[in-house]
C-alpha positions in Angstrom: -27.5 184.1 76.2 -25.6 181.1 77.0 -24.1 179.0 74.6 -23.7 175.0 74.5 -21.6 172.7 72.6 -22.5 169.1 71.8 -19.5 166.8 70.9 -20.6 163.1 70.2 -18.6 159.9 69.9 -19.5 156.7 68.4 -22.6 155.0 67.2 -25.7 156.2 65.4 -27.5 155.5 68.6 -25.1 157.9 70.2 -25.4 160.7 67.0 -29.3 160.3 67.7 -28.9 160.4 71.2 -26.6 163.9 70.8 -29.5 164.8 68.4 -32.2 164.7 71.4 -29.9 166.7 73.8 -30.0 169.4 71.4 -32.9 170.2 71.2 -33.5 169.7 75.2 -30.8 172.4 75.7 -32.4 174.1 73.2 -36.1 174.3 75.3 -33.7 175.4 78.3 -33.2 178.5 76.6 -29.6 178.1 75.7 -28.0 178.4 72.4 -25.7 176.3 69.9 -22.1 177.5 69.7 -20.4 176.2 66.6 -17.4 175.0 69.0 -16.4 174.1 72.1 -13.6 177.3 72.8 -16.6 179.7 72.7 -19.2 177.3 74.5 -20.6 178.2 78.1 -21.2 174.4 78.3 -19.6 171.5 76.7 -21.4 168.2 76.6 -19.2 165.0 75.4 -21.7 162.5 74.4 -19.3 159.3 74.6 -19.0 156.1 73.2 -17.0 153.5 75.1 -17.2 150.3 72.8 -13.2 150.0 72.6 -9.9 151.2 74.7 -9.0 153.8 72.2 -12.8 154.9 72.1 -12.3 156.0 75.9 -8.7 157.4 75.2 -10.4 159.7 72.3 -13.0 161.0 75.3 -10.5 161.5 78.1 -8.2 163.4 75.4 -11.3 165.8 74.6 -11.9 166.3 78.1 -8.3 167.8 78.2 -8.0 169.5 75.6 -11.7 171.3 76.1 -10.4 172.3 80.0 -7.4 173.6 78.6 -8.5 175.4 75.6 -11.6 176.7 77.6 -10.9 176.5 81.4 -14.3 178.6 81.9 -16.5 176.0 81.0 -18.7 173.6 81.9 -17.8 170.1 81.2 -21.0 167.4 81.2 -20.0 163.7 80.4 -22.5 161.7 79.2 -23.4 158.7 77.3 -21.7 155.2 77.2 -18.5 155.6 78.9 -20.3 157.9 81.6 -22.5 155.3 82.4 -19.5 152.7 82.8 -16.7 154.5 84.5 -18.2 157.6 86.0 -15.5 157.7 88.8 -12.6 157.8 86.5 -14.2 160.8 85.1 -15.0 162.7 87.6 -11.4 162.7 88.7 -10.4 164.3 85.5 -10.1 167.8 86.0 -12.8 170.5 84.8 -15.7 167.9 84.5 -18.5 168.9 86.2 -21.3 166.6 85.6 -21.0 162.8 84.7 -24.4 161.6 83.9 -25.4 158.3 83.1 -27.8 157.0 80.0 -29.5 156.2 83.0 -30.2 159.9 83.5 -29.7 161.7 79.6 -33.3 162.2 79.8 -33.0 164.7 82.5 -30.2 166.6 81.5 -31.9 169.4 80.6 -32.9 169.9 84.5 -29.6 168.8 85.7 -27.5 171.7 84.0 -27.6 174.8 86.2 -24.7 176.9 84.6 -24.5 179.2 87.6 -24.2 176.4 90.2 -20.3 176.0 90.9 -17.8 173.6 90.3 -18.7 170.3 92.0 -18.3 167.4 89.8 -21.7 165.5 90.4 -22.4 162.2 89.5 -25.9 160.8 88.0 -26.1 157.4 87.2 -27.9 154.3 88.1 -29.1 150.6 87.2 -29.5 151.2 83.7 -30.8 147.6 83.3 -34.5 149.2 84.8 -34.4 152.4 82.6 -37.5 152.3 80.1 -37.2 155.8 78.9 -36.3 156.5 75.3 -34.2 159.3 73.6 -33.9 160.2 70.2 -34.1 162.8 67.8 -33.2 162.0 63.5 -29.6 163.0 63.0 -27.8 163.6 59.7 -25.6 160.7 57.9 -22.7 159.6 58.3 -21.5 161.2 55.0 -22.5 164.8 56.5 -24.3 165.4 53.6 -28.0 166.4 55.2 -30.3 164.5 53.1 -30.5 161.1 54.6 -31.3 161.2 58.0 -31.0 158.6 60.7 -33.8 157.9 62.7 -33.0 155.9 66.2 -36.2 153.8 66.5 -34.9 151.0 69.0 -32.6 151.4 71.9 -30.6 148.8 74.1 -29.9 145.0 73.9 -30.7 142.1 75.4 -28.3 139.9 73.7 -25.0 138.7 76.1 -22.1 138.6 73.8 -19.2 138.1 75.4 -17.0 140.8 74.2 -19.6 143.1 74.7 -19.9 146.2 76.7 -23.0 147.5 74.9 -26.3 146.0 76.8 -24.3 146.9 80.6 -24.4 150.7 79.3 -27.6 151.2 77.1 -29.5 148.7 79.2 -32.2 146.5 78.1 -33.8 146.5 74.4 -36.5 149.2 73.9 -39.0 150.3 71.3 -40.5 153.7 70.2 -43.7 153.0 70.0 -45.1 152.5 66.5 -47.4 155.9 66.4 -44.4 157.4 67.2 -42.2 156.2 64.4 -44.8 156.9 62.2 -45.3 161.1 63.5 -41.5 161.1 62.8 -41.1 159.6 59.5 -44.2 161.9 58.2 -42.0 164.7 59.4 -38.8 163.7 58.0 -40.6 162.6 54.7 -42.0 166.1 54.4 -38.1 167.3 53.9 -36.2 164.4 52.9 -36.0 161.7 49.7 -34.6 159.0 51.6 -34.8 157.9 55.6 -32.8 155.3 57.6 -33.9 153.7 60.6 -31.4 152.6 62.9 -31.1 150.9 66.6 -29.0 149.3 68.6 -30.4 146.0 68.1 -33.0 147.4 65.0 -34.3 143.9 64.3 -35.4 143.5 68.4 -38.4 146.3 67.5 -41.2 145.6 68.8 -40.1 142.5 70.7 -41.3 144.0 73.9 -44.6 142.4 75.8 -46.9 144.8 75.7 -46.2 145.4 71.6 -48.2 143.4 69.4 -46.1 144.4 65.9 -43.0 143.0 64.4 -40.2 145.4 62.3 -41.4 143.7 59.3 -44.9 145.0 59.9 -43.6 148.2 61.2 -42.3 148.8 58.0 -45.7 147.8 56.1 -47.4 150.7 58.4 -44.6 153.3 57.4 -45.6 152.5 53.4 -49.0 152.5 54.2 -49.3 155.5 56.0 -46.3 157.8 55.3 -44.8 159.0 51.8 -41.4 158.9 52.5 -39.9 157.7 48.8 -36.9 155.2 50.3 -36.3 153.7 53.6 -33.0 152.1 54.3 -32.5 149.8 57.6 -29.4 149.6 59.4 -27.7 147.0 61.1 -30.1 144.0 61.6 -29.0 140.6 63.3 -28.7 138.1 60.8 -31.3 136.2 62.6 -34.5 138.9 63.1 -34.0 138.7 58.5 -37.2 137.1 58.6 -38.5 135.2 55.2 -41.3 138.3 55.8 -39.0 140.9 56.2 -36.8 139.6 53.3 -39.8 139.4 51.0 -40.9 142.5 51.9 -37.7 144.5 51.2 -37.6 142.8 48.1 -41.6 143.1 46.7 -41.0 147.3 47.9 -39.8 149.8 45.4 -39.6 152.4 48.7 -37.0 149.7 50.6 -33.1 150.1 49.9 -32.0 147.4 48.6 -28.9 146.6 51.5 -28.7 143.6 53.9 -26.5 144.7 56.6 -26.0 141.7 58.7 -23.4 141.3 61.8 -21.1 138.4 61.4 -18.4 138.6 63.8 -16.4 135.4 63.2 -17.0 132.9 60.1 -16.4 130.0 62.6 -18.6 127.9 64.9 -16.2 127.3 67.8 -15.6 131.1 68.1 -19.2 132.9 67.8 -19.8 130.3 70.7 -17.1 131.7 73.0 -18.2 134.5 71.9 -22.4 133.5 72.7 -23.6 134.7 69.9 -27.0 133.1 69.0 -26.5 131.7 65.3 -24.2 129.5 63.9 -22.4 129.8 60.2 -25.0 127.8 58.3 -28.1 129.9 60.0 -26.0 133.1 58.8 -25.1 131.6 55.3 -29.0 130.2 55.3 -30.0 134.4 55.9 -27.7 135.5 53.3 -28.2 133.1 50.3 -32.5 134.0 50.7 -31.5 137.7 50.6 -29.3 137.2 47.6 -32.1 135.3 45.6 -34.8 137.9 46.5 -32.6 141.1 45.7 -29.1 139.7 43.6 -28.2 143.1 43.0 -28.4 144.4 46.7 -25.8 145.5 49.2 -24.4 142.9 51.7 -22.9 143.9 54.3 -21.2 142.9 58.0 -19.4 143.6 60.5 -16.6 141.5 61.4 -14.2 140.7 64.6 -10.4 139.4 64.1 -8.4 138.4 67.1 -11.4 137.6 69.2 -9.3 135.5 72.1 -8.9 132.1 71.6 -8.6 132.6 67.8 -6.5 130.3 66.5 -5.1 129.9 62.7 -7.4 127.4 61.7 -10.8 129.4 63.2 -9.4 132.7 61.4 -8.8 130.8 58.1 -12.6 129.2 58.7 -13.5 133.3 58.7 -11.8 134.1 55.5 -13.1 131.2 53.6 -16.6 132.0 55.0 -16.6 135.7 53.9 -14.9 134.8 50.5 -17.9 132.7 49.7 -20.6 134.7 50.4 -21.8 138.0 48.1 -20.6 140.6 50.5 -19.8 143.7 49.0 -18.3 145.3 51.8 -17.0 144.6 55.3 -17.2 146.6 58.4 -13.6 144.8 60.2 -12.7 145.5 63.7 -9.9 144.6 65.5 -10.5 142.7 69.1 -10.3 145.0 71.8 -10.3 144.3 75.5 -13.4 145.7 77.3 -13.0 145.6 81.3 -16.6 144.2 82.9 -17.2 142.0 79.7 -16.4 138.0 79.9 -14.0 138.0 77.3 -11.5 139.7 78.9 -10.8 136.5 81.1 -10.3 134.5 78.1 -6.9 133.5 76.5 -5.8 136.7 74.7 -4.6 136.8 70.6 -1.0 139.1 70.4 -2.1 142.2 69.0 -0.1 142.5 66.1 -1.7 138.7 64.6 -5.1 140.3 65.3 -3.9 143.7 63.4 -2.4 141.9 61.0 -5.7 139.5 60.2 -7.7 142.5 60.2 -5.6 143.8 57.2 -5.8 140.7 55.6 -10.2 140.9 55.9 -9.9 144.5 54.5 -7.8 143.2 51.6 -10.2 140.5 50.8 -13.2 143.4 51.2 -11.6 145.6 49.0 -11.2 143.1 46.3 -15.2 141.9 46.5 -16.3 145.7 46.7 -14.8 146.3 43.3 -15.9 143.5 41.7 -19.6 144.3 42.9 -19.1 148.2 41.9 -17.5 146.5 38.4 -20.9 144.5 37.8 -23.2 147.9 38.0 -21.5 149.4 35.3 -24.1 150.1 32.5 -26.6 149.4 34.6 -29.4 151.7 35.4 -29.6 152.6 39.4 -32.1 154.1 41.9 -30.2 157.1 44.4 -30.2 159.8 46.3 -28.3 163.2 45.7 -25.8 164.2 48.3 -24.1 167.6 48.8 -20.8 166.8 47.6 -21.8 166.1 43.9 -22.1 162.8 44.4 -25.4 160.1 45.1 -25.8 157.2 47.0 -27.3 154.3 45.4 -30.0 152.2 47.5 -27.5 149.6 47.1 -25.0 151.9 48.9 -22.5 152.7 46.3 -21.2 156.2 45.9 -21.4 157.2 42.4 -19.9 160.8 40.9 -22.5 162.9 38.8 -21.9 163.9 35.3 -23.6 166.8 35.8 -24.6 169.5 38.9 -27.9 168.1 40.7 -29.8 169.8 43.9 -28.9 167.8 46.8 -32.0 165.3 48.5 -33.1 164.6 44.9 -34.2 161.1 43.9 -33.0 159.7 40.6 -31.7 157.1 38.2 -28.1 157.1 37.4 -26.1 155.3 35.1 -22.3 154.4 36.3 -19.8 154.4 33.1 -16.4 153.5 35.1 -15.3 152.5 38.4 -13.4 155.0 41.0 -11.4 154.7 43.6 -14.1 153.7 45.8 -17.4 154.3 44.0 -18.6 154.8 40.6 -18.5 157.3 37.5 -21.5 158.4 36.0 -22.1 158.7 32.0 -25.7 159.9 32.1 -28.8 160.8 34.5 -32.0 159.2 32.4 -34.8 160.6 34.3 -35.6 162.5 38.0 -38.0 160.5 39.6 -39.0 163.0 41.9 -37.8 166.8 42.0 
């Protein structure tokens, strides 16, 4: 039988979307391989959201034609749908499809065909299809799994790449989400749902349902025992979806919000569709509905244009609000995307601002972790002897638990980066 290897880069989305091609390889009647070396067919699902993301592709490529000259290379994803030229040039790829056509790779491999480098992709700005499959989290621990629910963007940040390769935002349809998270709930404790742009759910024409009521349909009508959401724009927080999250005993408590820039004058270079006080105005509701809740962003240094003053407006902003982490990204130039014509920040000020937001992160993640000490806390086992809190704090067990349990824990001392704990009170469900 022949044997394929799936090797994805990036995103959730992109994990989800690697997810799906599994199993469609799988209904071709091919097998898994555990590695590329011994894999009839590689498939590199790729991510292409920064320079060194692209780098880390074209680098696999390589290595995967030299370390297994026999096989068949398929480049997919992102960075397929962007710059299929430059990778059909690279020696031993022989497919480059498109998002615009993941859905058909299943009848697009032929392993017997020969060498001949074709290229599938189109407008993906017209594709409606929809491709997903739950993967495991990000920890690799196989008991919270991801489930893709939304797909695409219509947002047009500037520094963007993101809505010119996944296309325009789409929603699995609400029967569907539900049929998955009965599945998933049959198996697993805890679920998250993730997206592209999750808080866009539903926005399309034909749907009549918001996330907020999405989520009142999954409690309703499924028994899954926690649901986590991803990344939401600060903006799609609704008072609704606030209050629900907090009123729910089955909603993580964790407010991941996307900041980019703590000043005015840059998140309008860079068109985003808030300003600090609406994100401030989202934050401060969540943090008075849920005070002990994870907050959460992701953040841009050296955006072009930044000057001293706009950077020190960031740091101020972040420093006042209850974050208790910080996803921090250094600018990087994306060709196709607006910002690249802008005036551009030297790298080492934008790598050296980025260390100065991680400094400031670390010091406001310990101080969160320091405040649950003694205090009684709702998670989720892992495989590492370790569980997650809903609050999203890694805490070390006292004692050996079965992973995918839900319990209370009770955090003694602080670690490196998590928690201790003195004592497990009760298992709320086995």
């Amino acid at each position: 039988m022949k044997r394929f290897f799936i090797q994805n880069f990036g995103c959730r989305a992109a994990q989800a979307d690697g997810a799906a091609l599994d199993s469609l390889l799988a209904a071709k009647g091919l097998e898994s391989s555990p590695d590329a070396a011994s894999a009839d067919l590689v498939v590199l699902n790729t991510c292409t959201v920064t320079a060194e993301a692209d780098s880390d592709v074209r680098s696999s490529i390589r290595r995967v034609h030299r370390t297994n000259p026999e096989a068949k290379i398929l480049v997919t994803g992102c960075y397929a749908q962007r710059s299929p030229k430059d990778l059909k040039a690279i020696p031993g790829v022989t497919w480059v499809v498109g998002n615009s056509h993941k859905t058909q790779i299943g009848e697009i491999v032929d392993l017997n065909a020969p060498y001949h480098s074709q290229v599938f992709v189109s407008d993906i700005l017209s594709s409606a299809e929809f491709l997903s499959s739950p993967i495991e989290d990000a920890f690799g621990d196989r008991t919270r799994p991801n489930l893709k629910i939304q797909d695409g963007c219509n947002n047009l940040c500037t520094f963007c790449i993101i809505p010119s390769v996944r296309g325009r935002s789409r929603s699995m349809p609400a029967d569907r989400v539900l049929e998955q998270v009965r599945s998933l709930a049959r198996v697993y404790r805890e679920v998250v749902l993730t997206g592209v742009n999750l808080g866009r759910w539903g926005r399309e024409p034909q749907m009549r349902l918001r996330l907020a009521d999405l989520l009142r349909r999954i409690l309703n009508e499924t028994s899954v025992e926690l649901l986590r959401l991803s990344s939401v724009e600060p903006m799609d927080f609704s008072d609704d979806l606030l209050e629900l999250m907090a009123a729910s005993p089955r909603i993580a408590k964790h407010v991941h919000a996307p900041l980019q820039s703590g000043s005015d004058t840059v998140l309008k270079r860079m068109k985003r569709r808030y300003r600090v006080r609406h994100y401030e105005d989202r934050i401060r509701k969540a943090y008075q509905l849920m005070p002990q809740a994870a907050f959460g962003a992701d953040v841009m240094t050296g955006f072009p244009g930044e000057t001293d003053q706009e950077f020190a407006e960031t740091y101020s902003f972040i420093e006042r609000l209850p974050f208790t982490y910080l996803h921090v990204f250094t600018y990087s130039e994306r060709p196709g995307t607006p910002a690249i014509e802008l005036p551009q920040v030297a790298v080492p000020v934008r790598k050296d601002r980025t260390r100065l937001l991680r400094e400031l992160a670390a010091r406001k993640n310990a101080a969160f972790r320091a405040s649950l000490v003694g205090q009684r806390l709702k998670a989720v086992t892992l495989t590492n002897g370790e569980a997650l809190t809903e609050n999203y704090v890694r805490v070390e067990l006292a004692t050996a638990r079965e992973p995918n349990q839900l319990i209370t824990v009770t955090p003694a001392a602080l670690t490196e980066t998590g928690l201790r704990e003195a004592s497990v009170f009760n298992v709320l469900a086995s």
